[in-house]
N, C-alpha and C positions, 0 to 999 in steps of 0.2 A: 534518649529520644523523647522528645516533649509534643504534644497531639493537642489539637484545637479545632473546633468545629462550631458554625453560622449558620442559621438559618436563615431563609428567605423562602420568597414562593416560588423557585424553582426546585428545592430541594437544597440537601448540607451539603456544603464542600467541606474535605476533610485536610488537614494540615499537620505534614508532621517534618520537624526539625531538629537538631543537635539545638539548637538555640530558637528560641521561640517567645518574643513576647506580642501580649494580646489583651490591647482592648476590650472586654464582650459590649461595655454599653456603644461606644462609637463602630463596634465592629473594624476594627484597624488591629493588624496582623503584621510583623514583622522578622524574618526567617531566616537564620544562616546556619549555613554547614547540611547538606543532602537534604535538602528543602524537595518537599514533594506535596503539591498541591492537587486534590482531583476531583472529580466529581462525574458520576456515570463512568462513558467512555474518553471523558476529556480528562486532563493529566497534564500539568505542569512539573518540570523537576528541573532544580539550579542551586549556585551556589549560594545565593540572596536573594529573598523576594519580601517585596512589602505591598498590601495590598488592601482591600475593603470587603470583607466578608459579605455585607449587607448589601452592596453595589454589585460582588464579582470581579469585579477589577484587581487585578494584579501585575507586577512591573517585576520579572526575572530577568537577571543578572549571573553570566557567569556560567558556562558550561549547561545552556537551557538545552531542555528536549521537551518540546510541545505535542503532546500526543490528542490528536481527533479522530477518533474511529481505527480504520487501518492507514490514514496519514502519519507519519513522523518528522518532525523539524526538529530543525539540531540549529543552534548558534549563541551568538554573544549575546543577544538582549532578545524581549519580549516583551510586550504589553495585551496583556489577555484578557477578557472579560467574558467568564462563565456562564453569564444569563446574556449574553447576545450573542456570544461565540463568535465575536469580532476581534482579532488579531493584530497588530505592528510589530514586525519586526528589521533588524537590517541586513548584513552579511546571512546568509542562512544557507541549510542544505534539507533537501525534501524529497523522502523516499515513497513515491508513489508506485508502488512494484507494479510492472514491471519496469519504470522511471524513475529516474535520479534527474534531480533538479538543484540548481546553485544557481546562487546570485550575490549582488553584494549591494543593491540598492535598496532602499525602502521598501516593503513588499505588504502587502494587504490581506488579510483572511475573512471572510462575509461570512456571516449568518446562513446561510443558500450554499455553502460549499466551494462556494466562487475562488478560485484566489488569482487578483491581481498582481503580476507580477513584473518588475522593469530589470533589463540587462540581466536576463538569465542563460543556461544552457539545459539542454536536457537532453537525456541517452537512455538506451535501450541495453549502449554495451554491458559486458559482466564486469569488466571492471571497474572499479567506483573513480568515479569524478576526482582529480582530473587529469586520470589514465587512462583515460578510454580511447579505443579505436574514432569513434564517429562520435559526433557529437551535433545539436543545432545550435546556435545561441541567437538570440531574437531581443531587439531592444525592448517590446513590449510582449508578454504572452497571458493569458486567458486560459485559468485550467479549468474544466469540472472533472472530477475524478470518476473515472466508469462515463466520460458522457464524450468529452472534446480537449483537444488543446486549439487555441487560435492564436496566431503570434502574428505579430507587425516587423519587417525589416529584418527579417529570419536568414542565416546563414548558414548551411551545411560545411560542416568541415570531416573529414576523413583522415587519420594520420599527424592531424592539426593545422592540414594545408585546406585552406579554406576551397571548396568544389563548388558552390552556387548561392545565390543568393536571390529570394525571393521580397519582397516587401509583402507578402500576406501567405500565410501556410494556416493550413484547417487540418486536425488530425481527428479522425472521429475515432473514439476511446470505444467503440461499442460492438465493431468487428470485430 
């Protein structure tokens, strides 16, 4: 296991990989095999990541799990950046307890905790996505975590038999 660490004025992110090479004067970082990148409570982990220590920026590949706070994402890629705490990713899954979340389109993470999301679903049920009793899917939805969901073109299904379908649902996280 090979360790690397950048400064900047947010503080080090720490890096550690089966394979590891690393720039320090351009700050450029390259990672394969249990690549685990973090810093604070934020946490990248994948099969390959190459990225810019001195920017934050990082591009995961490969079995990612993006950790913010008590968020987790799970998927095939990632593009992260540690001093903005701005996200892209595509196909993914996002366990907001008591919410499970999937998608498979572009998907956005802000600064502000916002996440913009397109052609998602999301459940309440126990069992995970996409076995669950109930389910909404919305072509567009608006999370803050502990605050609101807002979804555009929102559909309940029950069973998988679609039951109603709204073009605007507001769920306030705070009941």
């Amino acid at each position: 296991m090979w360790a690397a660490g950048g400064l900047n004025s947010t503080g080090r992110l720490a890096v550690a990989a089966e394979r590891l090479d690393y720039d320090r004067s351009a700050g450029r970082v390259e990672a394969r095999g249990n690549v685990v990148i973090s810093r604070g409570d934020d946490e990248v982990r994948a099969d390959y990541v190459r990225g810019n220590l001195k920017t934050g920026d990082v591009d995961a590949y490969g079995s990612v799990v993006l950790r913010r706070g008590t968020a987790t994402w799970t998927g095939d890629r990632v593009h992260y950046n540690f001093n903005t705490k701005e996200a892209d990713c595509d196909r993914f899954k996002l366990d907001l307890a008591p919410y499970q979340l999937t998608g498979d389109s572009p998907q956005r993470l802000s600064t502000n905790r916002v996440y913009q999301l397109n052609d998602v679903t999301v459940t309440t049920c126990s069992n995970k996505l996409p076995n669950c009793h109930y389910q909404v899917f919305a072509r567009r939805l608006e999370a803050v975590p502990g605050a609101y969901f807002e979804a555009r073109g929102a559909t309940a299904y029950y069973l998988g038999v679609p039951v109603m379908y709204v073009p605007y649902w507001y769920r306030n996280l705070r009941d």
